[in-house]
C-alpha positions as protocol buffer text, in pm:
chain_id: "A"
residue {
  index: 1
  type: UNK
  ca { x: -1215 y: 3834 z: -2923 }
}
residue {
  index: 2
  type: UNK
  ca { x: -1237 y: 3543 z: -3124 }
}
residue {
  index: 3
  type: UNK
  ca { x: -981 y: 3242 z: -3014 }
}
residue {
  index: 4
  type: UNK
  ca { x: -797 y: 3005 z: -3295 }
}
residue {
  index: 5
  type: UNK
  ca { x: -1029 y: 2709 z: -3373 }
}
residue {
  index: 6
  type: UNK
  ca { x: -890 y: 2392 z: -3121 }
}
residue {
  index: 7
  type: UNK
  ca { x: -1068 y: 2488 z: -2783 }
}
residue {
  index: 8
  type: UNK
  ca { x: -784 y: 2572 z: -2568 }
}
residue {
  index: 9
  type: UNK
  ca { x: -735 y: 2842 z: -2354 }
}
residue {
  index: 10
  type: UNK
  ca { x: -392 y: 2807 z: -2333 }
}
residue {
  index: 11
  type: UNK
  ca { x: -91 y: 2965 z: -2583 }
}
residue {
  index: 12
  type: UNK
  ca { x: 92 y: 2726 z: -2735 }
}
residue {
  index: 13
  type: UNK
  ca { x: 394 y: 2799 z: -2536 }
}
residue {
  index: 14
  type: UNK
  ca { x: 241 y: 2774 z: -2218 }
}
residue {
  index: 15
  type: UNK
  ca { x: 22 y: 2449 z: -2298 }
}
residue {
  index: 16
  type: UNK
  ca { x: 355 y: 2292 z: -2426 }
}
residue {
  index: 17
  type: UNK
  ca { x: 496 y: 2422 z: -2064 }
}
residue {
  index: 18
  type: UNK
  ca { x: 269 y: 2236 z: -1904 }
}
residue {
  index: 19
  type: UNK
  ca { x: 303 y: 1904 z: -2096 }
}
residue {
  index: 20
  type: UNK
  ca { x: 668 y: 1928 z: -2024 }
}
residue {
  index: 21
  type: UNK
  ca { x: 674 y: 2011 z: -1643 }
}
residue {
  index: 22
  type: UNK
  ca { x: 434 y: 1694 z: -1605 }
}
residue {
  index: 23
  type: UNK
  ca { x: 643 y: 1484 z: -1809 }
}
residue {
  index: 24
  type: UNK
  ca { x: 935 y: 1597 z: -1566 }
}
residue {
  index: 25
  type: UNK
  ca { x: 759 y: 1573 z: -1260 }
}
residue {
  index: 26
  type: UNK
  ca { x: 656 y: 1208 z: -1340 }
}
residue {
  index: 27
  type: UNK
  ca { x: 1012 y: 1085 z: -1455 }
}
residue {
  index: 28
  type: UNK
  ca { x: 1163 y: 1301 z: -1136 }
}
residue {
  index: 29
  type: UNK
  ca { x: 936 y: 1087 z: -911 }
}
residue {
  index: 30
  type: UNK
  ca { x: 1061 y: 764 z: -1067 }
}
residue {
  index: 31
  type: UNK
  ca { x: 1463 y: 890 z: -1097 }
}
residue {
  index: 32
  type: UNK
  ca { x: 1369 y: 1003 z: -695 }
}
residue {
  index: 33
  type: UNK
  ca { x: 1264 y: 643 z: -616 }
}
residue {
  index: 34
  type: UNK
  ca { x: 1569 y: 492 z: -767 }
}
residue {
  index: 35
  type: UNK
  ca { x: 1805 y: 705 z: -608 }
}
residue {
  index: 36
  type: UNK
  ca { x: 1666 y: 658 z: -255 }
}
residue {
  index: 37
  type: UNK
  ca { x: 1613 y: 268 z: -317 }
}
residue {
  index: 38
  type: UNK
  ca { x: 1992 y: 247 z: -437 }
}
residue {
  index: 39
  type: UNK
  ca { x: 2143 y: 481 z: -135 }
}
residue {
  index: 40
  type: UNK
  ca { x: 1913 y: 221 z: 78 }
}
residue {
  index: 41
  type: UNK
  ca { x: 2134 y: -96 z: -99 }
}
residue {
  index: 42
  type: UNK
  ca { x: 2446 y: 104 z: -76 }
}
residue {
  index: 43
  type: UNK
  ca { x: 2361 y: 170 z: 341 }
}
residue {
  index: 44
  type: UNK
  ca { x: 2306 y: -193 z: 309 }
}
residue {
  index: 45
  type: UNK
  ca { x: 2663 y: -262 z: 136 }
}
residue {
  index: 46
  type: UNK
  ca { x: 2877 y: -73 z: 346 }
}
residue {
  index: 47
  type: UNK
  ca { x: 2728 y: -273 z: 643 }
}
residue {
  index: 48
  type: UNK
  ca { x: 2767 y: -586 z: 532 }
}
residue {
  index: 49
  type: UNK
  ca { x: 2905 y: -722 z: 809 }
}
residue {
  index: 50
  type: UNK
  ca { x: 2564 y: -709 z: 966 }
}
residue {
  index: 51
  type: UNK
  ca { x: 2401 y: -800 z: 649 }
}
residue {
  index: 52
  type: UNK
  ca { x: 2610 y: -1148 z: 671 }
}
residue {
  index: 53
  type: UNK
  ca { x: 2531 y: -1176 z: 1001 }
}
residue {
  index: 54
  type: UNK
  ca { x: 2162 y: -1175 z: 914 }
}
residue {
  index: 55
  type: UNK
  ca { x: 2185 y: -1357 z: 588 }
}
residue {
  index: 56
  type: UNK
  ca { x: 2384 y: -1648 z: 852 }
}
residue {
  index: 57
  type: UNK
  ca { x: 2102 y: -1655 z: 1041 }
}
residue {
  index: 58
  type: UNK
  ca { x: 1847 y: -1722 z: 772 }
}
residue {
  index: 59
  type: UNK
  ca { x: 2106 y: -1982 z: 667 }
}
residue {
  index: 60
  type: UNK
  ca { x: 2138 y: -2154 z: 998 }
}
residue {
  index: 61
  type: UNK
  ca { x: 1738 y: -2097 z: 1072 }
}
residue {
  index: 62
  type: UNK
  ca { x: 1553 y: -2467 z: 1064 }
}
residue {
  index: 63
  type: UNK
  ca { x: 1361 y: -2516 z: 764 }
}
residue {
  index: 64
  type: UNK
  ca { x: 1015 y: -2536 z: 962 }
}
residue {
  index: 65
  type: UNK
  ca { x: 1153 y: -2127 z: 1051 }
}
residue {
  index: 66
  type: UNK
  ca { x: 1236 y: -2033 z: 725 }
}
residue {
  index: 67
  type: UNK
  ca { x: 922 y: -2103 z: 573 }
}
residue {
  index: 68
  type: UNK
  ca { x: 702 y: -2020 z: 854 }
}
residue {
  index: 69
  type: UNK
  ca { x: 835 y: -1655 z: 805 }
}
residue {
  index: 70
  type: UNK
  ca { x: 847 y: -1661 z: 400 }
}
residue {
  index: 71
  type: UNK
  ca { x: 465 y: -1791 z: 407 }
}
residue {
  index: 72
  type: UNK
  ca { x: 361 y: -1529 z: 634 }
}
residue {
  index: 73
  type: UNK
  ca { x: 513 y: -1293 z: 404 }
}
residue {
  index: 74
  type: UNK
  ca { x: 381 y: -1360 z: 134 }
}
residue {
  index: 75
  type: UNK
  ca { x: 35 y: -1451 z: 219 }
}
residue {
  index: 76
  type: UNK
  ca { x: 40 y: -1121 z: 432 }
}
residue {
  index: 77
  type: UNK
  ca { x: 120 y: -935 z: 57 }
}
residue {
  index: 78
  type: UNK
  ca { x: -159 y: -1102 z: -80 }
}
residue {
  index: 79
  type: UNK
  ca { x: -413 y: -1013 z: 197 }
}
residue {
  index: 80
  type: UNK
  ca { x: -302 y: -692 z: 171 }
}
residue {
  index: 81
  type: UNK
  ca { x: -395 y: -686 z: -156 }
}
residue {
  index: 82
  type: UNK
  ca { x: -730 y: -874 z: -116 }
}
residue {
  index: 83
  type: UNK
  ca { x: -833 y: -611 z: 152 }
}
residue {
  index: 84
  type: UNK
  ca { x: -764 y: -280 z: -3 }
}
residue {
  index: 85
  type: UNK
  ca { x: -988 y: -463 z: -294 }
}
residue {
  index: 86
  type: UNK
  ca { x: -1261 y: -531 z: 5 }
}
residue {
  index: 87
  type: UNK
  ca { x: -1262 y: -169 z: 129 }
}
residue {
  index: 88
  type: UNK
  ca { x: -1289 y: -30 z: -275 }
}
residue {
  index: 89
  type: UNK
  ca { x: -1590 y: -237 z: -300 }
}
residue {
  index: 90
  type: UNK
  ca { x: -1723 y: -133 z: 27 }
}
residue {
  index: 91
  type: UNK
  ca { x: -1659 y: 233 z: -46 }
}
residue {
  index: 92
  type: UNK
  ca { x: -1769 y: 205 z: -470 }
}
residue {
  index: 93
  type: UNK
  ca { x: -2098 y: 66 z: -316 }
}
residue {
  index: 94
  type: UNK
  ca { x: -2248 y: 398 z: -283 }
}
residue {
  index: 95
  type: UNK
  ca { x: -2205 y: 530 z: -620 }
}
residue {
  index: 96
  type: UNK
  ca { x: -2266 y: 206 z: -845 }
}
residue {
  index: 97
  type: UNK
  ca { x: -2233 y: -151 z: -902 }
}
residue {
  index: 98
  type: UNK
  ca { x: -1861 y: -334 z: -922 }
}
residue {
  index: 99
  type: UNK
  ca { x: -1858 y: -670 z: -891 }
}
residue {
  index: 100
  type: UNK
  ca { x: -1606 y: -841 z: -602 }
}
residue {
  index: 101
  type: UNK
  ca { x: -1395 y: -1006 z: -791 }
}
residue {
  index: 102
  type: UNK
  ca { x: -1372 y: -719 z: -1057 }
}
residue {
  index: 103
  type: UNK
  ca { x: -1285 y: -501 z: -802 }
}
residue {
  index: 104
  type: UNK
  ca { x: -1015 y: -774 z: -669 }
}
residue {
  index: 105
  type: UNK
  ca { x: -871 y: -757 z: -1090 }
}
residue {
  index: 106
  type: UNK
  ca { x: -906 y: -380 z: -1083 }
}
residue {
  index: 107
  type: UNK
  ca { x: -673 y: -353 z: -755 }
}
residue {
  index: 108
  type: UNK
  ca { x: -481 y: -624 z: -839 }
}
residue {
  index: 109
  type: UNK
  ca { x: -363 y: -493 z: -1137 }
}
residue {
  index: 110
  type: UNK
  ca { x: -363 y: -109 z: -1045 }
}
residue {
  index: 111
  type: UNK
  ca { x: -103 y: -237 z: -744 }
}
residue {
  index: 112
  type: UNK
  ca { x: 124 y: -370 z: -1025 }
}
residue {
  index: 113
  type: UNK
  ca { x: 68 y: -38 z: -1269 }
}
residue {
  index: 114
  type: UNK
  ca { x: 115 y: 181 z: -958 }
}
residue {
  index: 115
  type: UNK
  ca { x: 485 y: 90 z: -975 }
}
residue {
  index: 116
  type: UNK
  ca { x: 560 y: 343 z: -1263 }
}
residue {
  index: 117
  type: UNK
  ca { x: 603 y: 690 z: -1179 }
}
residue {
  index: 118
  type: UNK
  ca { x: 291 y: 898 z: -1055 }
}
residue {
  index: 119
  type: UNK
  ca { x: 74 y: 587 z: -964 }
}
residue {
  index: 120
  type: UNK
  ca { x: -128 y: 554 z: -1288 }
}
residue {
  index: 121
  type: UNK
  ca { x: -281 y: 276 z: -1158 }
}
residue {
  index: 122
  type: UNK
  ca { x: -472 y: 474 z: -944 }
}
residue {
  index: 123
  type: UNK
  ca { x: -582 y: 717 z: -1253 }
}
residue {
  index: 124
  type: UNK
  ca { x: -622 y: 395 z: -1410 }
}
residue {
  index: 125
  type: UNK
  ca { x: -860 y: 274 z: -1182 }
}
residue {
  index: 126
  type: UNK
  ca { x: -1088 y: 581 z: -1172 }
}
residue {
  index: 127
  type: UNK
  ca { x: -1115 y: 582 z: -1551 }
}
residue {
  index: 128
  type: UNK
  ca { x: -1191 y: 236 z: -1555 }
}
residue {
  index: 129
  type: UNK
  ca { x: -1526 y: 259 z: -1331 }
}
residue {
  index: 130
  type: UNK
  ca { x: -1668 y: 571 z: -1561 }
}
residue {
  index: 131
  type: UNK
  ca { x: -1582 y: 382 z: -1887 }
}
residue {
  index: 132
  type: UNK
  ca { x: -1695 y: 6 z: -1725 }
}
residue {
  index: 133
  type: UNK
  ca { x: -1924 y: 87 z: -1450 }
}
residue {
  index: 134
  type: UNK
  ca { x: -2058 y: 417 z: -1547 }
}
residue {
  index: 135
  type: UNK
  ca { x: -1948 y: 586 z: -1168 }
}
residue {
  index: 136
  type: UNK
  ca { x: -1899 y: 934 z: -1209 }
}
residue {
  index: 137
  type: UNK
  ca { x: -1477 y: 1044 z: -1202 }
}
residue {
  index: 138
  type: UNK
  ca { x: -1554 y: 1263 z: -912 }
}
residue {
  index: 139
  type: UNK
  ca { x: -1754 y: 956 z: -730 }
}
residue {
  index: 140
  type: UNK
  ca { x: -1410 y: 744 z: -785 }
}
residue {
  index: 141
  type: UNK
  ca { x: -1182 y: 1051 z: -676 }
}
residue {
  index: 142
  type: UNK
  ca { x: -1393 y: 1065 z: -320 }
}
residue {
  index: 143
  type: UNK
  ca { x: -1333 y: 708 z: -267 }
}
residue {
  index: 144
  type: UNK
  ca { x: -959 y: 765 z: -301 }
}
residue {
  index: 145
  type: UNK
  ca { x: -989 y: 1073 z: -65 }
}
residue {
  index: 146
  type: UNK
  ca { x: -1169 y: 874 z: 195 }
}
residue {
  index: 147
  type: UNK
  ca { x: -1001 y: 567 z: 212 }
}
residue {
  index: 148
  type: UNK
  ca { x: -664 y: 809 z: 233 }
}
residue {
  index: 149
  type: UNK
  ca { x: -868 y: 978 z: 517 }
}
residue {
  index: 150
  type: UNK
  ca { x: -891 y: 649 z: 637 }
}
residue {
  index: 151
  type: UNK
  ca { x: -530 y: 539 z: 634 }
}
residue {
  index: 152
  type: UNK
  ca { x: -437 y: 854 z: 782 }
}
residue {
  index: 153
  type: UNK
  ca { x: -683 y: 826 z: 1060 }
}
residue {
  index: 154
  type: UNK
  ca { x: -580 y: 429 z: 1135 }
}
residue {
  index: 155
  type: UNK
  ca { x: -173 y: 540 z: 1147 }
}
residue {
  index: 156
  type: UNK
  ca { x: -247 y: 796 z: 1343 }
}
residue {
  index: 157
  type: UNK
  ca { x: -430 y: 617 z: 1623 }
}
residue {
  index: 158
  type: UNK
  ca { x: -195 y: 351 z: 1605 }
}
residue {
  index: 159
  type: UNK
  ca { x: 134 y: 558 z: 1631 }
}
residue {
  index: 160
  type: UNK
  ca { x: -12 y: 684 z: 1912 }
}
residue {
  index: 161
  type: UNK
  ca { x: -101 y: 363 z: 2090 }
}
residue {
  index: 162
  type: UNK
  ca { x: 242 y: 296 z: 2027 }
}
residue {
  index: 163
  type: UNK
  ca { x: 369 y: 628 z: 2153 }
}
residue {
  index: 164
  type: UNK
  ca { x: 169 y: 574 z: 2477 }
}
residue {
  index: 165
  type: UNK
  ca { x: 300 y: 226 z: 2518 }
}
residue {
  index: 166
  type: UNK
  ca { x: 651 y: 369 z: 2583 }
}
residue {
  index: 167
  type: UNK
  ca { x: 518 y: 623 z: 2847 }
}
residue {
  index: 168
  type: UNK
  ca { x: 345 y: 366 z: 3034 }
}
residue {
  index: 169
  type: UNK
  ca { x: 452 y: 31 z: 2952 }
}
residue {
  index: 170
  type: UNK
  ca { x: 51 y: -65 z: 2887 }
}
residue {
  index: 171
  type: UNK
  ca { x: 88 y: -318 z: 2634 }
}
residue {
  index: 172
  type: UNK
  ca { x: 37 y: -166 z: 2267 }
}
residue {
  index: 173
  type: UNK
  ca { x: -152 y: -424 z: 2129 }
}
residue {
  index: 174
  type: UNK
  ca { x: -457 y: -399 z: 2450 }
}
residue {
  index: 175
  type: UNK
  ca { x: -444 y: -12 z: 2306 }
}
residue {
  index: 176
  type: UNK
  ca { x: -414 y: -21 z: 1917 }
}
residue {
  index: 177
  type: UNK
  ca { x: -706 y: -280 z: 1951 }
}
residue {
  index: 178
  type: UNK
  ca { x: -910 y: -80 z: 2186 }
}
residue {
  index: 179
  type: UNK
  ca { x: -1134 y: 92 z: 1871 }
}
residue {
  index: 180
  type: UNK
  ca { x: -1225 y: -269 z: 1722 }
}
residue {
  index: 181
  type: UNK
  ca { x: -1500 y: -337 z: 1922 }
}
residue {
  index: 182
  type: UNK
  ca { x: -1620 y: 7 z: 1889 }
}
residue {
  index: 183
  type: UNK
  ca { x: -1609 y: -44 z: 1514 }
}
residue {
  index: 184
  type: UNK
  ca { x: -1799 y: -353 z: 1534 }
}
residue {
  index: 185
  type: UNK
  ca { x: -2092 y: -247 z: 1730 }
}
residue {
  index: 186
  type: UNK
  ca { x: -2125 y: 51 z: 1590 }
}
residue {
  index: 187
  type: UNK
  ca { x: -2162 y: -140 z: 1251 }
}
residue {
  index: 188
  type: UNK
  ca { x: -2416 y: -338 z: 1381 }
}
residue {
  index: 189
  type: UNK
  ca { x: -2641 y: -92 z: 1545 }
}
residue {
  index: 190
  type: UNK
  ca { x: -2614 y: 207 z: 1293 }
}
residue {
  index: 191
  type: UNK
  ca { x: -2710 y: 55 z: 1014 }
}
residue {
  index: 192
  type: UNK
  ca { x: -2695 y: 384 z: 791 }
}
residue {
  index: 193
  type: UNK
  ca { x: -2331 y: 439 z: 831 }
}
residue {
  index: 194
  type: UNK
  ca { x: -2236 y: 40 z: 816 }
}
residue {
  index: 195
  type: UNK
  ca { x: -2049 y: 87 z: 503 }
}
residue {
  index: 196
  type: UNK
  ca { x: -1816 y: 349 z: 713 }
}
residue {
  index: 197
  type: UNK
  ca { x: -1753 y: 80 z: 997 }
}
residue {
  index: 198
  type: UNK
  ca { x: -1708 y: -207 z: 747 }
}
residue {
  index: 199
  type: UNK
  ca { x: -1453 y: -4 z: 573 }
}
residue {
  index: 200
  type: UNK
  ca { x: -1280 y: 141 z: 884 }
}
residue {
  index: 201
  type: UNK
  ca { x: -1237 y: -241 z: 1011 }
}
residue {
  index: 202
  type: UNK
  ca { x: -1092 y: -363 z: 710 }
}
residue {
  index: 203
  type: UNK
  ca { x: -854 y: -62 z: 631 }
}
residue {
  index: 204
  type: UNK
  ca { x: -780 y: -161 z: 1070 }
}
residue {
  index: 205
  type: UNK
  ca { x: -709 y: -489 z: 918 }
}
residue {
  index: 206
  type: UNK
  ca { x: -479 y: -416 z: 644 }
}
residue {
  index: 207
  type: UNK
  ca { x: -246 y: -191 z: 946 }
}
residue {
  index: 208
  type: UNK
  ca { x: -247 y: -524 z: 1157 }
}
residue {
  index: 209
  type: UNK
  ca { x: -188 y: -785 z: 813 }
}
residue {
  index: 210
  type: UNK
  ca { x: 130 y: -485 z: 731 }
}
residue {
  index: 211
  type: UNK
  ca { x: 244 y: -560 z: 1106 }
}
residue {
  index: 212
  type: UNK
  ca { x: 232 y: -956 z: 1090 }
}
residue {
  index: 213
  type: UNK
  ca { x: 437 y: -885 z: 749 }
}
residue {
  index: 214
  type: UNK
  ca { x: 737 y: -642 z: 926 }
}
residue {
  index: 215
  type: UNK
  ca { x: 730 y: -957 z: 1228 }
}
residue {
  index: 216
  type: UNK
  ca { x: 758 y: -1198 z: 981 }
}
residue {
  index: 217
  type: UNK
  ca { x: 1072 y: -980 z: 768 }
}
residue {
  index: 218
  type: UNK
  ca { x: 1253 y: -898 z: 1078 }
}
residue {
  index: 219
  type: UNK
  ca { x: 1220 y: -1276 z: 1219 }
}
residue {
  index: 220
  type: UNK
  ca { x: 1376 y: -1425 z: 878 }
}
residue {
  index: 221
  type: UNK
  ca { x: 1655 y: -1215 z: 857 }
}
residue {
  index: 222
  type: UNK
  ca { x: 1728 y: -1293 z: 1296 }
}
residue {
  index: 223
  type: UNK
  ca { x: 1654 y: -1003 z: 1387 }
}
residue {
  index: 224
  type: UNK
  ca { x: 1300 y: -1033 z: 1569 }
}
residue {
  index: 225
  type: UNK
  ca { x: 1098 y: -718 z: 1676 }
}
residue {
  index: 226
  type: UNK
  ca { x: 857 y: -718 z: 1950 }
}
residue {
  index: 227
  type: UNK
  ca { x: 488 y: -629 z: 1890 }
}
residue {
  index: 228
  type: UNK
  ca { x: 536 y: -257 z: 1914 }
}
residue {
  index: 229
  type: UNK
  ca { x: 777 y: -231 z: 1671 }
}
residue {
  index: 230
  type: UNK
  ca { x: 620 y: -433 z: 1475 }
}
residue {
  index: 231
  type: UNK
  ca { x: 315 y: -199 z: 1494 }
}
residue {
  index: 232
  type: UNK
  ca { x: 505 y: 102 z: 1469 }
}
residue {
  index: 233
  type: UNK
  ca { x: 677 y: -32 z: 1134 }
}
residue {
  index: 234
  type: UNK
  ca { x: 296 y: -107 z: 982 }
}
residue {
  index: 235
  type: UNK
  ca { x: 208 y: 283 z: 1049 }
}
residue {
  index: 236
  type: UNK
  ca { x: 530 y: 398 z: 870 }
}
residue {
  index: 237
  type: UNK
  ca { x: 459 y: 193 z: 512 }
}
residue {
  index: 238
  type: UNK
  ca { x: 115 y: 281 z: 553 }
}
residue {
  index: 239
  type: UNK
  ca { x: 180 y: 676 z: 548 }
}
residue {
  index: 240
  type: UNK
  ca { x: 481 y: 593 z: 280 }
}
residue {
  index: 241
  type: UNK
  ca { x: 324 y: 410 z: 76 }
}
residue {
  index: 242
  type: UNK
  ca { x: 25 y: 726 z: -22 }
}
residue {
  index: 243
  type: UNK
  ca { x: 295 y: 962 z: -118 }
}
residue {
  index: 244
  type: UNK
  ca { x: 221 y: 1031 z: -461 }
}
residue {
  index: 245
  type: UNK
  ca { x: 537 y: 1093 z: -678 }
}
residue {
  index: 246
  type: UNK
  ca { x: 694 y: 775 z: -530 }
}
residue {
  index: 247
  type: UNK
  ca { x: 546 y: 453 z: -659 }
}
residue {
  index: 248
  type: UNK
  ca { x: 449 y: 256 z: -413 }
}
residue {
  index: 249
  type: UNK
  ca { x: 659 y: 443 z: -160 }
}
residue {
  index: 250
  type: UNK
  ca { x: 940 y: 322 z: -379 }
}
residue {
  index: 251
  type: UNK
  ca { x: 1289 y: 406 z: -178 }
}
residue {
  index: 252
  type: UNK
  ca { x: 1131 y: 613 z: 60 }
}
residue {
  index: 253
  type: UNK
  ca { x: 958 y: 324 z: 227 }
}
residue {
  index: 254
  type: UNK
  ca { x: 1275 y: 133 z: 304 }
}
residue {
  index: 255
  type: UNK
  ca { x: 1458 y: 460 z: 430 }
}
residue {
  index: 256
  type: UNK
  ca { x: 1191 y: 537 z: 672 }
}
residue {
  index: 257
  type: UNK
  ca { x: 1163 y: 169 z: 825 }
}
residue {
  index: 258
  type: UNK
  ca { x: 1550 y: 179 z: 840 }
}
residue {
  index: 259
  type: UNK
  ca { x: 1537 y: 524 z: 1025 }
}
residue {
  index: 260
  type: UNK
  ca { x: 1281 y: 396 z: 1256 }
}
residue {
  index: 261
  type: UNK
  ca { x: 1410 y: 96 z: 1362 }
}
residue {
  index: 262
  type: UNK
  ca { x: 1662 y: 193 z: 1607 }
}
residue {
  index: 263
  type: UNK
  ca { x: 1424 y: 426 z: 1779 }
}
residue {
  index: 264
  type: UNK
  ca { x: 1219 y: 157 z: 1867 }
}
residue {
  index: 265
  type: UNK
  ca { x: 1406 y: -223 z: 1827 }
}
residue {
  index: 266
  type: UNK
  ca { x: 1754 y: -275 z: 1931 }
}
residue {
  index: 267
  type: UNK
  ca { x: 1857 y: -308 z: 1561 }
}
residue {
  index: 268
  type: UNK
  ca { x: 2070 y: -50 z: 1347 }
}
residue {
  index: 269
  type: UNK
  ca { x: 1947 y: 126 z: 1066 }
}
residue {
  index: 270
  type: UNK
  ca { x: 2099 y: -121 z: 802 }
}
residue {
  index: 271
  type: UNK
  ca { x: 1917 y: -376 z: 943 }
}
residue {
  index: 272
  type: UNK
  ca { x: 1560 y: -194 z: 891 }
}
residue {
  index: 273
  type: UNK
  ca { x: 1606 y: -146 z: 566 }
}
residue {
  index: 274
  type: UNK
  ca { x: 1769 y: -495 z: 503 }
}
residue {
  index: 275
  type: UNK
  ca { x: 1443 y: -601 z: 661 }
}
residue {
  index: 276
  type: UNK
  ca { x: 1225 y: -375 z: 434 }
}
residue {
  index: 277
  type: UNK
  ca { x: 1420 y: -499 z: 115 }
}
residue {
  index: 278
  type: UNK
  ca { x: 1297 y: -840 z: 207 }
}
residue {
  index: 279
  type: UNK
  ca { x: 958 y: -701 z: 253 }
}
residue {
  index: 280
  type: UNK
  ca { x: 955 y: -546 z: -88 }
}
residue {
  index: 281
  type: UNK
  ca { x: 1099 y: -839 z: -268 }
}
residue {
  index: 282
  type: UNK
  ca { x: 803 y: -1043 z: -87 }
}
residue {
  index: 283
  type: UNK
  ca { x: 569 y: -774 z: -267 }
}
residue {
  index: 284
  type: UNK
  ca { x: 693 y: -820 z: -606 }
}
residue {
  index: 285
  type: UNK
  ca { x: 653 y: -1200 z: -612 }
}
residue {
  index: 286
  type: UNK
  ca { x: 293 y: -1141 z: -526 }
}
residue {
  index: 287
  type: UNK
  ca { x: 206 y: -791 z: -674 }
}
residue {
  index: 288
  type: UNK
  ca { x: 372 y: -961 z: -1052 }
}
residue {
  index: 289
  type: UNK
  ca { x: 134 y: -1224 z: -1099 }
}
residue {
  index: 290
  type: UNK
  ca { x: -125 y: -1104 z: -927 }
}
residue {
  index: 291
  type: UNK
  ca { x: -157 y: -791 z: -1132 }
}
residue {
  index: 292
  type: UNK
  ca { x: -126 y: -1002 z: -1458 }
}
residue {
  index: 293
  type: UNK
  ca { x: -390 y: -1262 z: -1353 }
}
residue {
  index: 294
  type: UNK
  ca { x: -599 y: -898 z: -1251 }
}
residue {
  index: 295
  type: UNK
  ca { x: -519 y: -776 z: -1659 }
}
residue {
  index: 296
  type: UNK
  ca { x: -636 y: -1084 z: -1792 }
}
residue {
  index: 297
  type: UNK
  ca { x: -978 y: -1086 z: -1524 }
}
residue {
  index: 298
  type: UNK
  ca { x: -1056 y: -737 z: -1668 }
}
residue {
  index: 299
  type: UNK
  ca { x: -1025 y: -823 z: -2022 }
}
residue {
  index: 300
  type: UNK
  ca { x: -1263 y: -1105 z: -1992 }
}
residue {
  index: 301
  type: UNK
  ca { x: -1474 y: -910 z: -1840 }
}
residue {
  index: 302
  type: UNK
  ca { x: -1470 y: -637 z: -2064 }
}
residue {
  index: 303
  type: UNK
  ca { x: -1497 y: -905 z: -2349 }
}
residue {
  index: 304
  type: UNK
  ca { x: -1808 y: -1105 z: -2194 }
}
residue {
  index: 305
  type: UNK
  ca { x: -2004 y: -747 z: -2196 }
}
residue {
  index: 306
  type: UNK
  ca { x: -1941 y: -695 z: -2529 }
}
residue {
  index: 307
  type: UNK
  ca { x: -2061 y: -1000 z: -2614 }
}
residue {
  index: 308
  type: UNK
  ca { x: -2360 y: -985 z: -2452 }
}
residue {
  index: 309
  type: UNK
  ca { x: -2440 y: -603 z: -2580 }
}
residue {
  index: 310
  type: UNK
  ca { x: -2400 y: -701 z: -2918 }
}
residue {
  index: 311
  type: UNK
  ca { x: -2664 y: -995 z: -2871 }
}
């Protein structure tokens, strides 16, 4: 049987099916976002009673406080970003060449993109290194999959430090910690698989950077969380933050440190997420330049290569 010229498989109909459902799917995951990030404000609304309460205590907070907690913040979202650029480059390593601070640019900007529907900064990414770098798609896909596997693996261990902390009262931090050393020596004396401990440390990292940032939210709005909670909080926007149709864990993110916080802190659900809204809003002022400064990196980049193959 001989198919109509234009090399797809597909009818028409069902080819135009398929363009449609992913158009849906990607606007659905943005309109999902929205609606859970504007329930979270309206939560926030109706308890504004507590909200006042914690915007008085910023308010009556000593300066020195006040930006003690904002810095932490925001240098936390930067080192957050600077480490997930560290473990890409660790991970890349295998497959190619990237240079550190294009990697830094790529994730830098990808962070920003990944805020529209479907994280295209993320597809972004991969297409970059096969058009740039020449790394294979599928080489750029398994570094995704592993440093998910990796996240995964981190909150995991860590919840359950945290979970065993309650049932015993050891302290979480002696247990979450525990595995660092491990990492470390095992990095030193297995040399084949250092690029596996060198990522596993810094992805550790990023967990423990995401917990300094829910101490520092919590603190600035006076309501301070000990250092399981605070632990507990960084393994919640870890896991959020990979779902796929949600950008960024958009919404979700804020709902699920809201719902967690009065299982483990003596503060309401309102408060969590008032917290969390402060955390995201900390994000934005560093994920908005950051990602633009990253745009303008790559394009220089991209620009200096041409230059130099035309020579």
């Amino acid at each position: 049987m001989i198919r109509p010229s234009g090399g797809s498989d597909c009818p028409p109909t069902v080819a135009r099916t398929r363009i449609e459902a992913r158009w849906w799917l990607k606007r659905g995951g943005l309109f999902l976002g929205c609606i859970l990030l504007i329930a979270a404000i309206a939560m926030v609304w109706r308890q504004h009673d507590a909200v006042e309460r914690a915007m008085d205590s910023i308010h009556s907070a000593s300066a020195g406080d006040v930006v003690w907690h904002a810095s932490i913040l925001l240098a936390s979202a930067a080192a957050n970003i600077a480490l997930s650029g560290l473990l890409f480059s660790l991970l890349i390593s295998r497959y190619g060449k990237v240079g550190v601070l294009e990697m830094q640019a790529l994730i830098a900007s990808s962070t920003l993109i990944n805020y529209v529907p479907m994280r295209p900064g993320l597809l972004g990414r991969v297409a970059y290194h096969k058009a740039a770098n020449d790394i294979p798609i599928a080489a750029s896909a398994k570094t995704v999959m592993q440093a998910v596997g990796l996240s995964v693996m981190t909150a995991g261990y860590v919840a359950l430090s945290v979970f065993i902390s309650l049932r015993t009262q050891i302290n979480p931090w002696l247990l979450a910690l525990a595995p660092v050393p491990l990492i470390a020596v095992g990095g030193l004396t297995m040399p084949r698989q250092r690029v596996w401990f060198a990522a596993a440390g810094v992805r550790y990292g990023e967990l423990f950077v995401n917990a300094a940032r829910y101490s520092a939210a919590f603190g600035l709005i006076g309501s301070p969380i000990d250092g399981r909670g605070a632990l507990a909080f960084a393994c919640v926007s870890m896991v959020a933050t990979m779902v796929p149709f949600l950008s960024n864990g958009l919404g979700l993110r804020e709902w699920a440190i809201g719902l967690v916080a009065p299982l483990l802190t003596p503060h309401h659900v309102a408060l969590g997420i008032t917290a969390d809204l402060v955390n995201r809003a900390a994000e934005m002022v560093i994920a908005v330049p950051a990602g633009l400064m990253g745009l303008s990196m790559l394009a220089r980049i991209q620009t200096a290569r041409g230059s130099v193959r035309n020579e």
